[in-house]
N, C-alpha and C positions, 0 to 999 in steps of 0.2 A: 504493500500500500504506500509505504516511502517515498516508491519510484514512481509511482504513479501522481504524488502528489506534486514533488519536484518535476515533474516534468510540466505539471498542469501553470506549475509556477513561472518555469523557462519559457513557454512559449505562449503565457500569459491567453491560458484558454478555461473553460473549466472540465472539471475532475471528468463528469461524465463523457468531455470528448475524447479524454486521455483512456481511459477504461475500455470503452468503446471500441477505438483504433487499434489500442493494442490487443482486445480479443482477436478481432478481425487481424491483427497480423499473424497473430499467434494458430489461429486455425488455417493458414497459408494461402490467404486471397494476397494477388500481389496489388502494389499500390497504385497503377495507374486501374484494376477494378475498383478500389476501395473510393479513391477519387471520384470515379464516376459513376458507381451504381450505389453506393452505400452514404449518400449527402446526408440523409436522416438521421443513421448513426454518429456520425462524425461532427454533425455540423456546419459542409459544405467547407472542411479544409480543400487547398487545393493540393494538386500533386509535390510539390517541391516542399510543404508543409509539412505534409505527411511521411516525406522520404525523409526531411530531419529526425520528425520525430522517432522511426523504426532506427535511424542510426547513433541517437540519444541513449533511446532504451536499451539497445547491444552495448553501448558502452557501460551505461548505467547496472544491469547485469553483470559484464565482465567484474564492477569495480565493487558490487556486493560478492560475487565468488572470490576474488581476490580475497576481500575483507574475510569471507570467511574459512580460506586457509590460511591466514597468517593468524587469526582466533585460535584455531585449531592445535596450530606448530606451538606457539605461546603456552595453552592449556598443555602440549603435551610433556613440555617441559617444566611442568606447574611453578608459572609464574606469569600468571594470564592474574594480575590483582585488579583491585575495581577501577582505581588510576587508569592503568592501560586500557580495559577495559573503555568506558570512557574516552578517554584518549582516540581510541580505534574505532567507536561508533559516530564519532564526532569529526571524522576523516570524511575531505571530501572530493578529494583525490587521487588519484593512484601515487600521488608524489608523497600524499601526509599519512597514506596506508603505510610504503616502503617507511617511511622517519619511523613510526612508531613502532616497527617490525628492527628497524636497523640492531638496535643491543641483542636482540635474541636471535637472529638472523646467522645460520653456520659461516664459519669468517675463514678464509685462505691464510694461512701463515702469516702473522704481522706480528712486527716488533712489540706490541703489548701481549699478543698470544704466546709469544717465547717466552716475555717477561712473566703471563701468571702460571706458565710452566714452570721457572725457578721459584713457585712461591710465594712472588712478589706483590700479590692482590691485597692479603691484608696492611701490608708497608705503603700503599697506594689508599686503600680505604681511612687509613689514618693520617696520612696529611690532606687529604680530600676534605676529613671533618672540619680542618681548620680552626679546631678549639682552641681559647685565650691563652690558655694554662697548658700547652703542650710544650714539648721540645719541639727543638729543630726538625726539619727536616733531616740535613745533615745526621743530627744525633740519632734520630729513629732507625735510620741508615745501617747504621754504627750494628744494631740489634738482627739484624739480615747479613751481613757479612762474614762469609764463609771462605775455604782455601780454592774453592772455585772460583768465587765473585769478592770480590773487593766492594767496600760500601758505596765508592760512586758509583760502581753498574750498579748495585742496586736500588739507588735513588733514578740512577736515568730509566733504569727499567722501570720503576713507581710513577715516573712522569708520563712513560710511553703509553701505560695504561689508562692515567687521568685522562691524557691529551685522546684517545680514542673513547674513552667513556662522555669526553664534553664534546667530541664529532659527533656519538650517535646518541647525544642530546635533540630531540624531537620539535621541541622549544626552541632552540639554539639554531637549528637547521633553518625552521622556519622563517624565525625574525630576517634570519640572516640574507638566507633567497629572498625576501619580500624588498630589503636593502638594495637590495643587486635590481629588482626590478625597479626600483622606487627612484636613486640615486647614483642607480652603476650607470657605467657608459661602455660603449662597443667601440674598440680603437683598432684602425687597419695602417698594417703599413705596408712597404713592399718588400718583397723577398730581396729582390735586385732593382735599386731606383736606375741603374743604367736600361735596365731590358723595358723596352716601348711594351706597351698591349692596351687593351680595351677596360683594364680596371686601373689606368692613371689617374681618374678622380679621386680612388680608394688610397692610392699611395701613401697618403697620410692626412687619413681621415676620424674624425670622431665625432658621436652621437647617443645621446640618451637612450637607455637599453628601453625607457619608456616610451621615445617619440620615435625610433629607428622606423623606417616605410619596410613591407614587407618585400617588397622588389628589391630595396638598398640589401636587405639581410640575403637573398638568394642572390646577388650578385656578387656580394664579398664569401660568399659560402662559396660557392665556383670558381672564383679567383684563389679561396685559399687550397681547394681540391685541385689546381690544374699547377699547384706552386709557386702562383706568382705573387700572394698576398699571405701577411702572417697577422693572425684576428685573438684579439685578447678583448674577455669583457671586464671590465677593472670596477673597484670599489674601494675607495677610504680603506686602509688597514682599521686605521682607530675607529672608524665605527664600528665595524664587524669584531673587533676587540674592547669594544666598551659595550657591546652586547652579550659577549660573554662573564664581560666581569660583571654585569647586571644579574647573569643569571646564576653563576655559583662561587664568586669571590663572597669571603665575610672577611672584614676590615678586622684587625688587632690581634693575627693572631700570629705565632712565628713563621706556619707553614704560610701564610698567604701568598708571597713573595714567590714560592716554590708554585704554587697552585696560577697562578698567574704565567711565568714561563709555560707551562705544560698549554694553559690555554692560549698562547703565543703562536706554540708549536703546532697545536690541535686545526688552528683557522690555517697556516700557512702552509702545512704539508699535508693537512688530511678532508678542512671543510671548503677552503678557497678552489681548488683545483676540483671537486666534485661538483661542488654548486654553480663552480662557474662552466663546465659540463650540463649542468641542468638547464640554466636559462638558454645555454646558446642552443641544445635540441628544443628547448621552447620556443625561442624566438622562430627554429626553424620551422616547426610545427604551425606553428600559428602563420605564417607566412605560406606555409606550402597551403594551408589550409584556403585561406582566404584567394591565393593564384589558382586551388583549384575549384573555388568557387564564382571568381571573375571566367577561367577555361569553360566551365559550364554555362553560365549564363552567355557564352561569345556562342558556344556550340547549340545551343536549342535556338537563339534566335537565328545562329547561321542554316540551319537542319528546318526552321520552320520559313525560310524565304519564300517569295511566292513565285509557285513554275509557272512558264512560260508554256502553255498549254497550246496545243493543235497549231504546232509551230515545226515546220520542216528544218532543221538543225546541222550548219556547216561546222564541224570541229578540230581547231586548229592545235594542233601540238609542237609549238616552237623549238627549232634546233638550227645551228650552225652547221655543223660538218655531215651532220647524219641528213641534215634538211628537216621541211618543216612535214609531221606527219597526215595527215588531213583524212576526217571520216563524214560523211553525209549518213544522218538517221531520220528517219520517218518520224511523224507524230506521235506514233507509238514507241519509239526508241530504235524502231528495227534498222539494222544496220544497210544502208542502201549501196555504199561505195566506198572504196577507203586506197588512198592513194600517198605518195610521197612528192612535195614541193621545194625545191630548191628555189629559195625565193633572196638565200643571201651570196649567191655564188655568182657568177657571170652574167652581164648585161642579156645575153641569147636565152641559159635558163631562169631567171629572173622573169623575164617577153613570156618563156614556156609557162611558167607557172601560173603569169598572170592568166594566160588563155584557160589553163586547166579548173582556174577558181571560176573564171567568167561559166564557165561549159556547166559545172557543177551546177553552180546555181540556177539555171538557165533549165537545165534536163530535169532537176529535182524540186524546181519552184522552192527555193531555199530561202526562209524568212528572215533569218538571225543565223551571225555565225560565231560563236563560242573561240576566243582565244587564251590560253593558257596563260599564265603570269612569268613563268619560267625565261632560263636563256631563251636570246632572243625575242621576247616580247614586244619588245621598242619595235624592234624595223617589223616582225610581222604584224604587227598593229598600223605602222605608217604602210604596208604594204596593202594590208586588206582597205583600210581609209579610202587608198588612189584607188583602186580596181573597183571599189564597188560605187562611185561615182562613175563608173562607166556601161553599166547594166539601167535597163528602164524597169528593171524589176524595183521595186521599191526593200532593200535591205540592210538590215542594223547591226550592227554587234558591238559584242559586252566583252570585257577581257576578266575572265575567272579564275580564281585561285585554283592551281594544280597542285596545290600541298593534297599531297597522299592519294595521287593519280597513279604514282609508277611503283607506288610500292601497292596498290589496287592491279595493278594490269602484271606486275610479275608474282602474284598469288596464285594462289590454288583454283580459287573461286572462280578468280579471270580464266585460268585456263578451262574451267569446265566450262564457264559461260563462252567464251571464244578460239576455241579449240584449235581451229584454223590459219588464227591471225597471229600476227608477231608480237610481241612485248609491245614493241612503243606504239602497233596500229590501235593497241588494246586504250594506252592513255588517248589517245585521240578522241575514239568512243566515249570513254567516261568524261572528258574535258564537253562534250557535246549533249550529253544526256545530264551531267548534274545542271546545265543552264534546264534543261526538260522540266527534271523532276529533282532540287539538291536532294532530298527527301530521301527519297526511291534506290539513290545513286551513292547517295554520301555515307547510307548504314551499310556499303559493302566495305569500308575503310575502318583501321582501326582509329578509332577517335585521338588517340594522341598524335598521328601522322596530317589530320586534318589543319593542323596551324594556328590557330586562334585564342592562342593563349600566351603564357608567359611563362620561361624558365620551366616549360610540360616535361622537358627530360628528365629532369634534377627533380620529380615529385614521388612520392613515393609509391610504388607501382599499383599498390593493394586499394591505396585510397582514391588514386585519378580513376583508375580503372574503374571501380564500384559506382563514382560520381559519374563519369563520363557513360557507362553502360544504363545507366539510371536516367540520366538528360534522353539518350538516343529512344529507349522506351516509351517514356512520356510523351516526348514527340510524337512519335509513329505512332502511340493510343491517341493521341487529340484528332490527329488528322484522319487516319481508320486507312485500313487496307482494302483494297481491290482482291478480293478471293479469287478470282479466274486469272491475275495479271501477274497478281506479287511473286518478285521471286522468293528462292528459300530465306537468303539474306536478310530477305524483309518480314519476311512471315515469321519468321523465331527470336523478332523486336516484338511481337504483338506477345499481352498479356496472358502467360500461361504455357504458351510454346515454345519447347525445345528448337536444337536443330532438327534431332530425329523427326519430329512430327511434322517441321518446316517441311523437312523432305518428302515426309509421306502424302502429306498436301497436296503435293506437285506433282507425284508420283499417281496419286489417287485420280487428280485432275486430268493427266494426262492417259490414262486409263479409261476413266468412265467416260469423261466429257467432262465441259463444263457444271460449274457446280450452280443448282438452279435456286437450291434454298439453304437456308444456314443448319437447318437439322442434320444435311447430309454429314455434316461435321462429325456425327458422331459415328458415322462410319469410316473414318481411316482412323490405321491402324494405329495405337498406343495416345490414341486421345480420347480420353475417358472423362466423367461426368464433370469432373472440379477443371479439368483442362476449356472444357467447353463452356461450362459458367465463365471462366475468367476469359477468355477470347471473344467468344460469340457477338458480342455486341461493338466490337472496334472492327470487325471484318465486312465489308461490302459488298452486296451481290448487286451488280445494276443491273438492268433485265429484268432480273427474274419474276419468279411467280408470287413475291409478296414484297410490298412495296416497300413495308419496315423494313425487310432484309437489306435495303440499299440507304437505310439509316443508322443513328447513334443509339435508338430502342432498342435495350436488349429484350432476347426474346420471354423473357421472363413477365416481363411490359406487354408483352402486345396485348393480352385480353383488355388492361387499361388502357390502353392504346387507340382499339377499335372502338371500345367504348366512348370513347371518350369522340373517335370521328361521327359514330351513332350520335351521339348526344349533341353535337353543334350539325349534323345534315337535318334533325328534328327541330332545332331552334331557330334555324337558321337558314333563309333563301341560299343566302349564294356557298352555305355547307363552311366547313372545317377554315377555310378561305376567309369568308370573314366575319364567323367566328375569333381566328384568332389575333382579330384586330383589336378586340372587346372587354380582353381579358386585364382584368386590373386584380389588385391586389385581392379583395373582396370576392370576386370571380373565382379566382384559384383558390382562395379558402375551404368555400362552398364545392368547389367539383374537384378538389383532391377527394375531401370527406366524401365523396358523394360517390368515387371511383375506388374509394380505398388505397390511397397513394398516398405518399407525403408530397409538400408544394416543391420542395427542388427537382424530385422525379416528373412533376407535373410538370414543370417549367421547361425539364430537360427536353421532355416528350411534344412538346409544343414549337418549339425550337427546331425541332430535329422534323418534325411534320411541315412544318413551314417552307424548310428548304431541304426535300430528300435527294442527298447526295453532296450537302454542300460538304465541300472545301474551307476549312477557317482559313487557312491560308491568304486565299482569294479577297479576304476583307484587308489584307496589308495592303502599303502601294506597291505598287509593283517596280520589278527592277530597273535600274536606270540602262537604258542602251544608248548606243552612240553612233553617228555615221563618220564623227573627225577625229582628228589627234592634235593634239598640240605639242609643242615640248618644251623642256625645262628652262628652254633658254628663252621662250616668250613669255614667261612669270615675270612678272612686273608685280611691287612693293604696291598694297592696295586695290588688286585686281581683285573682281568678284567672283566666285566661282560657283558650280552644285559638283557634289560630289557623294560618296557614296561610303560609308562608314564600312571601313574592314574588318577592323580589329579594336576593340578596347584593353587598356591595362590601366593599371594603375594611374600610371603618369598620368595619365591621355587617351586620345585614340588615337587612329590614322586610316585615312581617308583617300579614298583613291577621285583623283580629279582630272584623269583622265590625261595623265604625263607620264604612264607607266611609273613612276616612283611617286606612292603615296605620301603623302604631305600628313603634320601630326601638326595636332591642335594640343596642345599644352593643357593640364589641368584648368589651368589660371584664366585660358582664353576660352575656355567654352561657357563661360555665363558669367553673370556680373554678381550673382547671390553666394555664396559659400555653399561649394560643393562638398562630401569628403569622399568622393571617389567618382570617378566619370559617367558610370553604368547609370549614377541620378538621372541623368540628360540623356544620355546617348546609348543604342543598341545597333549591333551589329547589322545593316541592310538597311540602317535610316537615312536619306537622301537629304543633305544639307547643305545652307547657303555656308560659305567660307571666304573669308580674303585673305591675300596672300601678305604675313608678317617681313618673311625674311626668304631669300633663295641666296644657298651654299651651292652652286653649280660643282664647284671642285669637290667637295665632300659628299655630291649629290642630296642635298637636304634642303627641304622644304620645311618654313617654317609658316602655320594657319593661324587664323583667329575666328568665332564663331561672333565674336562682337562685334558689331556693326563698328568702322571706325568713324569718329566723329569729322564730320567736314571740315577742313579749313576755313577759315573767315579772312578772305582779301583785304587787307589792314584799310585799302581804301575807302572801302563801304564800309568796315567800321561803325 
């Protein structure tokens, strides 16, 4: 009930939607169903809500299991008192489990454990006391001194012990780490200030461990893993030493003096070097965390762009020496021709190429033609620009990200999907079908090769991967699958299916026929009742023999469904049509009750009746196409621009304006209100006005602003 409660706290919801959601996890509906069929339970969380909270509660879980084996370890070595006790229920970390575990915790050879092998624990427990009326340290010493040991080891051995008993001080660790996050700072320098590279800002850098950016920490983390940077996070000695004497000095006695050294020793060889271990996988943590939450939020808006539908598709895959590789697809994606253009070699093949673009487009009624971002982009962009200024066909093209085109076309998948065709004729295809469908095209890549993030390498694979697989799903449930069309790829994004069953799908399909109704689902092989609960209602049959099939109603819905069309064709002249112009709040009240539904089911069902078959997609604007080029060296300071958001990160975004080298709008320049991170404003695929700050030609860097820049006033007019 604990974790239920705190969670209800976290995500500031109440208790019954926390109870709720996690039954429902717990009985293994996955969360783009829970999302969408289950609003009455939950409370109409959305999917991203919902996927925190299942990744809350796993951790929340781990950190009551944790707690209760280090309970356990404790009692078994009976000394689990009501203190620790205490102590351990009042942990709310995995960091303040580990501190209160630290003393009883099995230890590897250390210089106190040799020390209480000679002995030495009780000669340690009595200058520890620190009473008024003792001896020395020294003298106590004197009382431990044998033909083996000499009374100074065995005073250094009594400090070695103090000095580890105030490290795995649980108190002491804590204060201390909070210090480090509070007042430490993270100082970078270079390994070698002669060797040039890309972290010379770092060279000798310093920043509050509390205000460091999480981009700055995974840029100095990369510099010090490739050896060019050496990263310390620093703290005050004397504070983290006058925290210790806060917590076990007593003034007046002889031993004090002694007890002091040991806690000297304690912070500089045993708590500094650990703690300062802690915060920097913290910092890391928290950093990867946050890149892989800007990576995802870049990938579901990039995976939900809007396709360029019943559009004949020229796709260009930019090369130098190999040439440029070139694929024509149908409306449906089907592959119609696919050729190689030398478009950067000789005046004579240059003339050939242009003729072989014109011909294509000409034979294939070709709408739009897809250019890759890759080498050679520039000139095949300036190339396509001239030629298609020479056709009275009326044709546009857009220049699209090939991140994770050729690691898509030398897979497996590519080779079962295009068996025939070479590696690079393969990226061509996908450069020309993700403008079709990014959607359809982009879940055959693995998400980390897609591009749209920051520092994705250096993330930790278990967590990008979990979030990235998780964005990809939600997607593909909002938008819903095409059951006759999808391939496997796509089908085992939708809620509930495997590969295995993607495949049998298809296998199935291509066997029987087309599929006419969503029941047949439950005839292929190894998808069974809870498979088809959770898929059923995100898959699409258009055609077919029942109209919901080719809607978001799952089929669980349909008796309210039809009812509900019964009830506005009897109320209603012009039927269901407008009916559902009508419907106000009061409306829905009365005809959930009245159908036996809750109102978000009602709402969903009305929604999905209104437009069967729609597209959400289709409601974004649509993508920007272009018939010109410009280039870097016609940027002029103050020109106007539209442009087309690529990428966000931290800093910034960047923004393709159609100069083949995207231009970055700085944090600071995209709004005049205090932002604390760009994603406020900006999503990846929003079309916006920009003027040009600054152009670096030699560096190739474009500098934007998203603020209107104020006009000049002519001192004359005045």
């Amino acid at each position: 009930m604990e974790i239920i409660s705190r969670l209800a706290q976290e995500f500031s919801i109440q208790t019954w939607q926390v109870e709720n959601t996690v039954k429902l996890l717990d009985e293994g509906n996955t969360v783009p169903f829970i999302a969408r069929y289950r609003k009455e339970a939950h409370g109409t969380l959305d999917d991203q809500t919902l996927r925190e909270i299942s990744e809350r509660l796993e951790y929340l879980r781990n950190l009551e299991k944790r707690r209760e084996e280090v309970r356990a370890s404790i009692e078994a070595q009976e000394k689990l008192t009501e203190e620790v006790e205490k102590a351990l229920n009042e942990a709310k970390t995995l960091a303040e489990i580990e501190d209160v575990y630290r003393p009883y915790k099995p230890k590897r050879k250390t210089r106190a454990s040799v020390a209480r092998e000679k002995g030495l624990e009780p000669l340690a427990e009595k200058i520890f006391e620190q009473t008024p009326d003792s001896l020395t340290a020294d003298e106590m010493a004197q009382d431990f001194a044998t033909e083996e040991m000499t009374a100074e080891e065995a005073l250094q051995g009594a400090k070695d012990i103090i000095a580890e008993d105030i490290s795995d001080n649980a108190n002491i660790r804590r204060r201390i780490r909070n210090l480090f996050s509070v007042v430490g700072t993270v100082t970078s320098k270079a390994a070698d200030e002669e060797t040039d590279s890309v972290y010379r800002q770092y060279y000798e850098y310093e920043e509050p461990v509390k205000k460091i950016a999480g981009h700055r920490v995974l840029a100095i983390d990369r510099g010090e893993r490739e050896g060019l940077l050496k990263i310390k996070v620093n703290l005050e000695t004397a504070k983290a030493e006058n925290v210790i004497r806060s917590e076990v000095i007593k003034d007046g006695s002889p031993c004090t003096e002694t007890v002091i050294e040991a806690g000297e020793d304690a912070y500089e060889r045993l708590i500094n070097p650990s703690v300062e271990r802690e915060i920097r996988a913290d910092l890391t943590q928290k950093a990867a965390t946050a890149a892989i939450k800007v990576f995802s939020t870049n990938l579901r808006q990039l995976l939900l762009q809007p396709p360029i539908k019943d559009s004949v598709v020229l796709g260009l895959d930019p090369g130098y020496r190999t040439g440029c590789k070139t694929a024509v697809v149908d409306k449906t994606g089907k592959v119609l021709a696919t050729d190689v253009l030398y478009l950067t070699h000789s005046q004579a093949q240059k003339d050939e190429a242009e003729k072989k673009l014109l011909r294509y487009i000409e034979k294939f009624d070709v709408d739009v033609i897809a250019i890759g971002n890759g080498t050679a982009s520039k000139e095949t962009e300036i190339f396509t620009a001239q030629a298609i200024k020479k056709t009275d066909r009326k044709v546009a093209y857009m220049v699209v990200s090939e991140a994770g085109a050729s690691v898509y076309s030398a897979s497996k998948l590519a080779a079962e999907e295009f068996p025939d065709y070479d590696v690079s004729l393969r990226s061509a295809v996908s450069i020309a079908r993700r403008l079709q469908d990014p959607l359809a095209e982009l879940v055959k890549i693995d998400p980390k090769a897609i591009g749209v993030g920051q520092y994705q390498h250096d993330m930790p694979k278990k967590e990008l991967n979990a979030a990235l697989d998780g964005v990809v799903e939600d997607c593909v449930n909002s938008v819903g699958v095409n059951l006759n069309t999808a391939s496997p790829s796509l089908l085992m994004r939708v809620a509930g299916i495997n590969s295995t069953v993607a495949k049998n799908i298809v296998k199935f399909r291509e066997e029987q026929g087309a599929f006419t109704e969503r029941k047949q689902l439950k005839k292929v092989a190894k998808l069974g009742d809870k498979a088809y609960e959770q898929c059923a209602g995100f898959l699409r049959i258009p055609g077919g023999k029942n109209i919901l099939d080719n809607t978001g109603v799952h089929p669980e819905s349909y008796d309210a469904a039809n009812k509900l069309i019964a009830l506005c064709e009897a109320q209603f002249e012009g039927g269901f049509a407008e009916a559902s112009e009508k419907f106000d709040d009061e409306t829905i009240k009365a005809t959930a009750e009245a159908l036996g539904i809750g109102e978000p089911t009602l709402r969903d069902i009305i929604k999905e009746l209104s437009r069967p078959g729609r597209d959400p997609r289709e409601e974004l604007p649509p993508a920007m196409l272009r018939t010109d080029i410009m280039d870097i060296k016609d940027l002029k300071k103050g020109m106007e621009l539209k442009g087309t958001v690529r990428n966000v990160v931290d800093f910034g975004a960047f923004i393709d304006i159609g100069v083949h080298q995207d231009g970055l709008v700085h944090i600071k320049q995209i709004t005049d209100r205090f932002i604390r991170h760009p994603s406020e404003e900006l999503k990846v695929g929003d079309i916006v006005t920009v003027w040009v700050l600054e152009v670096d030609i030699q560096r190739n860097r474009i500098s934007l602003t998203m603020k209107k820049p104020k006009e000049e006033i002519d001192v004359k007019d005045a």
